[in-house]
SEVOSE-187028 format. One record per residue (C-alpha): x, y, z; residue in one letter. Coordinates in steps of 0.5 Angstrom, whole numbers, padded with zeros to 4 digits, always signed. Example, Ala and Ser with C-alpha at 12.3 -4.5 7.8 and 13.67 -1.06 7.14 Angstrom:
<lumlos>
+0025-0009+0016A/+0027-0002+0014S/
</lumlos>
This chain:
<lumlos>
+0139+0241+0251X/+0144+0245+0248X/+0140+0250+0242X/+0145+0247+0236X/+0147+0252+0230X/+0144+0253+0223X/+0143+0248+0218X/+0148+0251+0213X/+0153+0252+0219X/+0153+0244+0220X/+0159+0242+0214X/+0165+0244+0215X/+0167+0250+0211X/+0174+0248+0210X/+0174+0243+0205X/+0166+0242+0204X/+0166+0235+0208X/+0162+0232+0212X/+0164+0234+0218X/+0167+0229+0224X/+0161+0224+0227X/+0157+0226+0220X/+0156+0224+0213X/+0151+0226+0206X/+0146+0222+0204X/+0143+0225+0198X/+0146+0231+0200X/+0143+0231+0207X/+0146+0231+0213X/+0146+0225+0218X/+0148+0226+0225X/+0152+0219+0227X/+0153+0220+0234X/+0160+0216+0236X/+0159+0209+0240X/+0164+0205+0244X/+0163+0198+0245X/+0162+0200+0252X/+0156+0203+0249X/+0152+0198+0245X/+0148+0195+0251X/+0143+0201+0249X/+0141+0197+0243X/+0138+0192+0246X/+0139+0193+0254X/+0135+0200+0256X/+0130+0198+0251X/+0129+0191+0255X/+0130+0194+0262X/+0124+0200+0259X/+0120+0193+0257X/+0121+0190+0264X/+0120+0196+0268X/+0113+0198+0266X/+0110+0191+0266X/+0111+0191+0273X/+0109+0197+0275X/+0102+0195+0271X/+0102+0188+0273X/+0097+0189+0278X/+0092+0191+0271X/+0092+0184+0269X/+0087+0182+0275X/+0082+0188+0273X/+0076+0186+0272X/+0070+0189+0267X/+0068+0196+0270X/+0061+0199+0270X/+0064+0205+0266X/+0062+0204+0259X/+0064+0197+0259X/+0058+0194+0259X/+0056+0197+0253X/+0062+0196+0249X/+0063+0189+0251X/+0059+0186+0255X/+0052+0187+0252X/+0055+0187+0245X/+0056+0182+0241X/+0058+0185+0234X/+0066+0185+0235X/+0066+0178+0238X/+0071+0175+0233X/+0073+0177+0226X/+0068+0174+0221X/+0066+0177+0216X/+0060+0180+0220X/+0064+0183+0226X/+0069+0186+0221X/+0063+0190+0217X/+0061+0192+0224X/+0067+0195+0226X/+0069+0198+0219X/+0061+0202+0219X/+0060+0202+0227X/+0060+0209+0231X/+0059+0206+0237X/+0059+0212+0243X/+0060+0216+0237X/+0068+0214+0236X/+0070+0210+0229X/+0077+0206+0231X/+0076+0200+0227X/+0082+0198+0228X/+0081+0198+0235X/+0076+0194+0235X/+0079+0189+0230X/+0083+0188+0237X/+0078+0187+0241X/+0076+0182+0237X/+0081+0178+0236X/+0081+0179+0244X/+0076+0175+0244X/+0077+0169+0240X/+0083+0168+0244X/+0080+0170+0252X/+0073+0169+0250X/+0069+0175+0256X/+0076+0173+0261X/+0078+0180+0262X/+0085+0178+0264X/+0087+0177+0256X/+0084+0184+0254X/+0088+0187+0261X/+0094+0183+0258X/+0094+0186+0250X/+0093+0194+0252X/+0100+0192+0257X/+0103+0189+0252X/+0101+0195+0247X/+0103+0200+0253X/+0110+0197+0254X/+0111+0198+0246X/+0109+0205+0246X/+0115+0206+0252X/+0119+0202+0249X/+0117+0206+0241X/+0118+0212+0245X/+0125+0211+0248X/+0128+0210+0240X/+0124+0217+0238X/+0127+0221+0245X/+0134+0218+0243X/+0133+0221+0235X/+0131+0228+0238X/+0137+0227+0242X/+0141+0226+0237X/+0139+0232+0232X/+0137+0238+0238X/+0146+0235+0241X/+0148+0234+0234X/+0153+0241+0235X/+0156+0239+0242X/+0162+0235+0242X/+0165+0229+0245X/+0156+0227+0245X/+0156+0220+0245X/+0150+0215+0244X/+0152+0213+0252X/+0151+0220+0253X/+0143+0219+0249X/+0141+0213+0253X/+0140+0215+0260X/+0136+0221+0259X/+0132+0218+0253X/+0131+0212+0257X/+0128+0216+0264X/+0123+0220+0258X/+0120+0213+0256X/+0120+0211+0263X/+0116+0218+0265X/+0112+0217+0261X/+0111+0210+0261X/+0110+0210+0269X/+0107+0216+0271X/+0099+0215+0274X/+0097+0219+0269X/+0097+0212+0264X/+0093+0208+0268X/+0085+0210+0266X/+0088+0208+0258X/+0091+0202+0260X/+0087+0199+0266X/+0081+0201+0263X/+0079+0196+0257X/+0075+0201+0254X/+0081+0205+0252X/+0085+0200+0248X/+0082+0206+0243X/+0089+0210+0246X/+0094+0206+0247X/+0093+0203+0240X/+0093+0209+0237X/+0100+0213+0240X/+0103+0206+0237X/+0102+0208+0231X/+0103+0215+0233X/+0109+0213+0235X/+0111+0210+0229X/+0109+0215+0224X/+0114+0220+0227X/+0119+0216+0228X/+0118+0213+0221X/+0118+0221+0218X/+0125+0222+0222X/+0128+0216+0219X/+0125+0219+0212X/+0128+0226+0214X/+0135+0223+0214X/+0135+0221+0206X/+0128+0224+0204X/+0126+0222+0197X/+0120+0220+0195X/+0122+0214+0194X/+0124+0213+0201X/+0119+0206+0204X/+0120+0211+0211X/+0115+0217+0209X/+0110+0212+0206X/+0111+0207+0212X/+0110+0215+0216X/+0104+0216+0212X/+0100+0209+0212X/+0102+0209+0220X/+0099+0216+0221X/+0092+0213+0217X/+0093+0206+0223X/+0093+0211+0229X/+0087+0215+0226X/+0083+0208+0224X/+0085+0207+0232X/+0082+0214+0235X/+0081+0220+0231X/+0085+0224+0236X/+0091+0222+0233X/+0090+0228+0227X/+0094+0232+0230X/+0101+0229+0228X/+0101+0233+0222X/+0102+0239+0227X/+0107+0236+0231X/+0111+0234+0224X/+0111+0242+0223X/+0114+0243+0230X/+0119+0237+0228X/+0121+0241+0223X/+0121+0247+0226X/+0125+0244+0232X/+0130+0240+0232X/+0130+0239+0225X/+0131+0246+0223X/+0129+0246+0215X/+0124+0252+0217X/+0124+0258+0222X/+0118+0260+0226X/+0119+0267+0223X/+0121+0265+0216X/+0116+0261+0213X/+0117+0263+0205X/+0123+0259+0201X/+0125+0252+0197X/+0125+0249+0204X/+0118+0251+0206X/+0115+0250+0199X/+0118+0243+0201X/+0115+0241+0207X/+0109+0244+0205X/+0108+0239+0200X/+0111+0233+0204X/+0106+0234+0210X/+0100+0235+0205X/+0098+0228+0205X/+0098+0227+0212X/+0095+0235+0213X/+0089+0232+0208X/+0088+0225+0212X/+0087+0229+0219X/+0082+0232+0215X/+0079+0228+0213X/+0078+0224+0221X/+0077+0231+0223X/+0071+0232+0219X/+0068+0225+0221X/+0070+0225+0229X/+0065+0232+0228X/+0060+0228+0225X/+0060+0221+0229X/+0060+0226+0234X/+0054+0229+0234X/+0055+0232+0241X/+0049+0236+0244X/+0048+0240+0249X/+0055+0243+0247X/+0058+0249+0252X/+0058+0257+0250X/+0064+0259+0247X/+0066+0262+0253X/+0064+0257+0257X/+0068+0252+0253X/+0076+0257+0253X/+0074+0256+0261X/+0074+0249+0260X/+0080+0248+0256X/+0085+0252+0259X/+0082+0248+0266X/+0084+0242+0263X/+0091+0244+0260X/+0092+0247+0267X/+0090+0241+0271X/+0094+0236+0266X/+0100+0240+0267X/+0098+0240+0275X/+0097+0233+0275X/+0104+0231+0271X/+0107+0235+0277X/+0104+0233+0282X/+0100+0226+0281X/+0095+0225+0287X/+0089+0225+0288X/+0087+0223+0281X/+0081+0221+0280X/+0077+0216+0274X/+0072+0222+0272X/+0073+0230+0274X/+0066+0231+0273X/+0063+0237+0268X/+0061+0242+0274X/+0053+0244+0273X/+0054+0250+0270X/+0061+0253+0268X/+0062+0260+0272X/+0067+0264+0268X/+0070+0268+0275X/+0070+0262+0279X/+0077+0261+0282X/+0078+0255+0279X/+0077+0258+0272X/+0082+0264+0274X/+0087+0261+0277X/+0087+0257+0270X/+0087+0263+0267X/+0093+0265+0269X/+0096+0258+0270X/+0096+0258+0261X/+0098+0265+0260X/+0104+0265+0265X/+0105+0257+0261X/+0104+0261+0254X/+0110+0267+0257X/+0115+0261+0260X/+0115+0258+0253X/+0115+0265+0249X/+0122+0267+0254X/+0126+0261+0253X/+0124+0259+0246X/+0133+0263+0243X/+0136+0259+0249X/+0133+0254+0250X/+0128+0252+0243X/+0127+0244+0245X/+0123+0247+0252X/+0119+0251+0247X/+0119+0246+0242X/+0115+0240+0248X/+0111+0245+0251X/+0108+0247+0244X/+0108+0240+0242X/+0104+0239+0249X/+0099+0244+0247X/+0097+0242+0240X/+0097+0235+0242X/+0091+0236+0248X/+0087+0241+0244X/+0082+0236+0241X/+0082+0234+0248X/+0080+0240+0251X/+0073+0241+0251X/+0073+0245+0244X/+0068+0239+0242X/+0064+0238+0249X/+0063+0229+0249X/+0062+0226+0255X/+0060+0228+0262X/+0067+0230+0264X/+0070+0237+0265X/+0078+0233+0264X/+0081+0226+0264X/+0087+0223+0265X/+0086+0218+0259X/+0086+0225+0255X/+0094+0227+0257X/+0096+0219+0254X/+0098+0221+0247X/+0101+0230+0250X/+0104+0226+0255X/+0109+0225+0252X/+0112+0231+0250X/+0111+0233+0257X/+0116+0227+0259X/+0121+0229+0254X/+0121+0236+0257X/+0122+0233+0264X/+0128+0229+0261X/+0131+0234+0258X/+0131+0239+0265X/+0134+0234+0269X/+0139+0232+0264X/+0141+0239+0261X/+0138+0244+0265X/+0139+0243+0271X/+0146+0244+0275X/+0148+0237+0278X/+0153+0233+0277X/+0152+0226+0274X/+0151+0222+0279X/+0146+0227+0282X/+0141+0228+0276X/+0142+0219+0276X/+0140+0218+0283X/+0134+0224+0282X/+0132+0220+0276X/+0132+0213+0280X/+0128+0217+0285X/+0122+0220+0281X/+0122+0213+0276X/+0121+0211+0283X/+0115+0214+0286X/+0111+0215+0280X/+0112+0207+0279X/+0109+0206+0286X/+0104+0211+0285X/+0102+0207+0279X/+0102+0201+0282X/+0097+0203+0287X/+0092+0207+0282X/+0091+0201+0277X/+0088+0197+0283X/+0083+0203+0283X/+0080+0199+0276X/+0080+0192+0279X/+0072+0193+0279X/+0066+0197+0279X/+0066+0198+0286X/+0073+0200+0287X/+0073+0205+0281X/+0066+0208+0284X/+0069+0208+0291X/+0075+0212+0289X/+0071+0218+0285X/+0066+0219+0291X/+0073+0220+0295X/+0075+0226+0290X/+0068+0229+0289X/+0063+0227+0293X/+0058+0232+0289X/+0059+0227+0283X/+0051+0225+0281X/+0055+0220+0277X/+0059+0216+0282X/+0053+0216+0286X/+0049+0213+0281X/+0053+0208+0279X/+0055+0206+0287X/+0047+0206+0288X/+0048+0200+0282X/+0053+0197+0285X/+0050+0196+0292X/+0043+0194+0289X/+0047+0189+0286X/+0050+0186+0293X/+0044+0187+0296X/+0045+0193+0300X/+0039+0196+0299X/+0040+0202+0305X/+0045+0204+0302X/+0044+0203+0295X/+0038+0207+0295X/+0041+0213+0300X/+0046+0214+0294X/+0040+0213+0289X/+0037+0220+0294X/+0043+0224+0293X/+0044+0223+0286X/+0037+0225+0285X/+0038+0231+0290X/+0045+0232+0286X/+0042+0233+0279X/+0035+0232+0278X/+0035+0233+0272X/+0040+0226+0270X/+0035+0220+0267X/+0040+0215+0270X/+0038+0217+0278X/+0031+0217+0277X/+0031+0210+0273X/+0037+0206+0278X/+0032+0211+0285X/+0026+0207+0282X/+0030+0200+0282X/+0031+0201+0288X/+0024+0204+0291X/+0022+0198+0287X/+0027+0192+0291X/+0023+0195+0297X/+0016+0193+0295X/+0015+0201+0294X/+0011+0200+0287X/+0008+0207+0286X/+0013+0211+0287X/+0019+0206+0283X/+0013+0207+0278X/+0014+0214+0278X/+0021+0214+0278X/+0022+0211+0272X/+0017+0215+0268X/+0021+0222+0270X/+0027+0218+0267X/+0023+0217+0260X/+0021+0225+0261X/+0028+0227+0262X/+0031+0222+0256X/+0025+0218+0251X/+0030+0214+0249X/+0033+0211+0254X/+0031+0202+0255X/+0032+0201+0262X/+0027+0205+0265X/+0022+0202+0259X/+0024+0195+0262X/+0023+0197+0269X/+0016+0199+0267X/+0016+0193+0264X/+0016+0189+0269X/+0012+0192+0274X/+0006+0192+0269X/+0006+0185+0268X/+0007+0184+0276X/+0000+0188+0276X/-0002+0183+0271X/-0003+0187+0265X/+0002+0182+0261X/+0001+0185+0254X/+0001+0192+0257X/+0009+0190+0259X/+0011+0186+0253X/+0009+0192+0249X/+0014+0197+0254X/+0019+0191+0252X/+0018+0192+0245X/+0019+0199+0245X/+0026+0198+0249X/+0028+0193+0244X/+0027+0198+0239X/+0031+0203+0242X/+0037+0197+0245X/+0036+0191+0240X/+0041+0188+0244X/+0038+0188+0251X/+0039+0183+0254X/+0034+0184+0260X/+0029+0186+0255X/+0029+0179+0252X/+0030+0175+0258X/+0023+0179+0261X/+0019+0178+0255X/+0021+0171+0256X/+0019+0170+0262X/+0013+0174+0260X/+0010+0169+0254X/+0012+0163+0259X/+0006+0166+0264X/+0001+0166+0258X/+0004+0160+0257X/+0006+0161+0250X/+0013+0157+0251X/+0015+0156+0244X/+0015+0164+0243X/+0019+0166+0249X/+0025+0161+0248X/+0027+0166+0241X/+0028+0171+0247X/+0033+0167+0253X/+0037+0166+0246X/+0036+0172+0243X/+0039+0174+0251X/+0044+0169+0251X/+0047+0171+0244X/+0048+0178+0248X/+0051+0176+0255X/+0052+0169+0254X/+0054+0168+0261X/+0047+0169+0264X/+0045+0165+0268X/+0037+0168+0268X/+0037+0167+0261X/+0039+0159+0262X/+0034+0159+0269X/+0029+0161+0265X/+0030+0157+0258X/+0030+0151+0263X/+0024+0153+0266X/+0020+0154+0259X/+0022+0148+0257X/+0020+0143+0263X/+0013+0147+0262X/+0013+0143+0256X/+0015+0137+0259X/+0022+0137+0256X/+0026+0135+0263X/+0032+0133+0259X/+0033+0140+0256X/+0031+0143+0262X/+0036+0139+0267X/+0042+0142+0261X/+0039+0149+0262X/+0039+0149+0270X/+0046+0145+0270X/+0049+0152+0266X/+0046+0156+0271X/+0049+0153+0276X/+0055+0153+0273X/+0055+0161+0271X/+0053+0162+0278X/+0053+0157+0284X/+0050+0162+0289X/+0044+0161+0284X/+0039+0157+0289X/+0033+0156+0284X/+0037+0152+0279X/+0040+0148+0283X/+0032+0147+0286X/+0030+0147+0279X/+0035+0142+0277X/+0034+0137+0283X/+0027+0136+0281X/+0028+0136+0273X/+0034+0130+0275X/+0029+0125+0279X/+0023+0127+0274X/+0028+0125+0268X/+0030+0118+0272X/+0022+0117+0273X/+0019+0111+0269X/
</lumlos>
């Protein structure tokens, strides 16, 4: 990308004109790239072929399911954003659900909802749809950075724009790194955000080429920039890609001279978005709350292995992995942490060297950096030590700076960069086609994590889960047993252990298990619940019903919790009492066939077969492999039909 010449170079300085291609507005100068007939097709064509291209290579995603990795929290077991009453909407505007305020996000989710009910197909299909705008918005930012860092280059047409704009939407948009934001419906936060993103800075650019305060473009810039913040607090760092902007391709201020009617200017100009960013900065730390926060030494290892590792997998994609996870103690001289060390300083260099002769090269990688900061460990949040949905919104600048090697650095001739693009966009296409499927269930998603990092607690966790589910108790509890071995110190292994010993009829030491679990983390409801159920199996039914109460105090919306103090009351024959908990149970996962199999039991007790026969009939319908209601159903249709 060719380094264009001062601002007051720009005018011709023979008659004070507008120069050929460009025209004042309110005494600014406006780059108007020449276009030809021949060229208008990038109006409508590229944009549409962006939009395609990326929907096939995502199409995969709309056959994913709902996934054991925080979508049990955020969907299936909350029923708070289920629509967009009055009631849902002061949820979402007042809740820090796993310590994040998206309201805007979670207004999404519920309109979702009311269109797809639980189907996850129609939440795949709106983060899609929200992805290929988000290609689509960043192919017209490309194309206007084009235009204003090529504005000095003669004979550039809007022709010559589209290609290398379209292959930076298209990097972007089709390389793997996308798909844990897409694929994954908890991160509807990320692509919803980079729209607004998006569409703040493409605004501002608009704003810039007649800037007034009067111009709808810097209050549209202003308001979409609150949008992004109201999605996922990681957009505040937009006030600083603004200044960059304004460094390069913009040209009002110069990293050296920072004094002057132009830096007064600009000053005033990002105030209010620098206030915005702020404000969210200061709300994200207290959503936060994280505990058990990293040294500061610890944390500096961690961030420059995270920018090391994203910039690695940019080049690179393979081997990607649905969580990196947080090594159990961060050793400042291993060689992970100092070859990222040098990785981040030879980086730092590189930018430095190019930034006369290629200021764009600077420009990007600098823009790189700003954007990933809130994600790199600084504020530890989460058990990972990186993760590929962190690059979502940085990646962008990285897929500028790919366009703009291949199209203006590197010595091919035109059809040579055009077939090295086609083969990239390619490859990155099947790649990402590939790694969506990895999110088509819990399984899978699992599978995959073990397959990267067999050392993974969590995975081993979350795998033993899923095996106890399938009835594959062997092998669920050998993964519940490296779990344990792995990090005894993690609540989550020795409450899912215990579940396991406890499918085994190996009461005691499930017991003890669970116990471990609630030492290591007391309010946590599972192993309550589970201890729970097995107090009242041995007969003691208060002693249960109160482990019961204490995880609905912590969880108020556990439905196993419900459903078990059901069942509990029934055994003491109070079947008007336990009725309220299948349906407090079914107002959280609405398709449990537990909660209506054991409403319809309760209800047959009180000889309500009719009532009964419609609970079983649910059953049955929400799973047909259900063999108790099917039975159930049997005999609460002939007692019906009995005179």
């Amino acid at each position: 990308m060719a380094q264009g010449r001062s601002q007051g170079d720009r005018r011709s300085r023979k008659t004070g004109k507008a120069a050929p291609n460009e025209h004042r507005r309110n005494d600014h100068v406006v780059y108007s790239p020449k276009t030809s007939s021949s060229a208008r097709y990038a109006r409508w064509l590229v944009p549409v072929c962006i939009a395609v291209a990326t929907a096939i290579a995502f199409a995969p995603a709309l056959q994913n399911g709902f996934v054991s990795w925080d979508d049990p929290k955020n969907f299936l077991d909350n029923p708070h954003y289920r629509g967009l009453g009055p009631t849902q909407l002061g949820w979402m505007w007042s809740t820090f659900l796993a310590g994040h305020y998206v309201p805007l996000t979670w207004m999404t989710l519920g309109a979702d909802y009311l269109l797809w009910g639980m189907n996850p197909m129609g939440y795949h299909a709106t983060s899609l749809l929200i992805h290929v705008a988000n290609a689509v918005l960043l192919f017209f930012v490309a194309r206007r950075l084009l235009e204003l860092s090529t504005r000095n280059q003669p004979g550039r047409s809007a022709s010559d724009l589209a290609l290398p704009a379209a292959f930076a939407a298209l990097f972007f948009s089709l390389h793997p790194l996308r798909v844990e934001s897409v694929a994954w419906i908890t991160e509807r936060r990320d692509t919803l955000s980079l729209f607004f993103y998006l569409a703040s800075v493409l605004a501002y650019l608009r704003f810039r080429d007649a800037p007034s305060w009067k111009s709808r473009w810097y209050w549209i810039a202003l308001g979409t920039f609150a949008c992004a913040l109201l999605s996922k607090g990681t957009a505040v760092t937009l006030p600083a890609v603004l200044v960059l902007l304004n460094v390069y391709p913009l040209r009002r201020v110069s990293v050296s001279a920072w004094r002057g009617a132009e830096a007064r200017e600009l000053a005033l100009e990002l105030a209010p978005f620098f206030a915005l960013a702020a404000g969210f900065s200061l709300l994200s730390v207290v959503a936060l709350h994280p505990p058990d926060q990293l040294s500061p030494m610890a944390k500096l290892a961690v961030s420059a292995y995270s920018l090391e590792l994203y910039v690695e997998k940019t080049l690179m994609p393979l081997g990607l992995s649905p969580l990196y996870q947080m090594p159990r103690h961060v050793d400042l001289v291993a060689s992970m942490f100092i070859a990222a060390y040098a990785s981040c300083i030879a980086l730092a260099l590189a930018a430095w060297m190019v930034r006369r002769k290629w200021p764009a090269a600077t420009a990007a990688l600098a823009a790189f950096v700003v954007i990933t900061l809130p994600m790199l460990g600084l504020v530890q949040n989460g058990p990972q030590i990186a993760a590929d949905r962190y690059t979502y919104h940085s990646g962008a600048a990285l897929a500028l700076l790919a366009a703009g090697i291949l199209f203006y650095a590197v010595p091919l001739p035109v059809v040579a960069k055009r077939t090295t693009a086609a083969i990239v966009l390619l490859v990155l296409a099947l790649l990402t086609w590939n790694q969506t499927s990895t999110w088509h269930d819990s399984e899978r998603l699992w599978t995959r994590v073990l397959h990267e990092d067999s050392t993974s607690s969590i995975a081993h966790t979350a795998m033993a889960n899923v095996r106890y589910q399938q009835g594959r108790l062997d092998e669920g509890l050998e993964h519940s047993r490296r779990a344990v071995e792995l990090a005894p110190d993690l609540a989550e292994a020795h409450n899912d252990f215990g579940v396991g010993l406890a499918q085994r009829g190996q009461v005691a030491e499930a017991t003890e298990e669970y116990r471990k679990a609630i030492a290591l983390r007391p309010k946590y409801e599972e192993p309550l619940n589970n201890l729970g159920l097995e107090t009242v199996r041995q007969g003691d039914i208060d002693g249960g019903i109160a482990f019961y109460r204490r995880a609905l105090e912590i969880n108020p919306d556990y439905a196993d919790a419900h459903v078990n103090w059901g069942n509990a009351l029934v055994r003491e024959s109070k079947l008007a009492d336990a009725i309220p908990h299948y349906q407090a149970a079914l107002t959280v996962r609405p398709n449990s066939a537990d909660a209506r199999f054991n409403w319809g039991v309760a209800l047959a007790q009180q000889g309500r077969f009719a009532e009964a026969a419609s609970q079983f009939q649910a059953a049955v319908a929400l799973d047909p492999n259900h063999a108790e209601a099917r039975d159930y159903l049997a005999k609460a249709t002939r007692l019906i039909k009995q005179p």
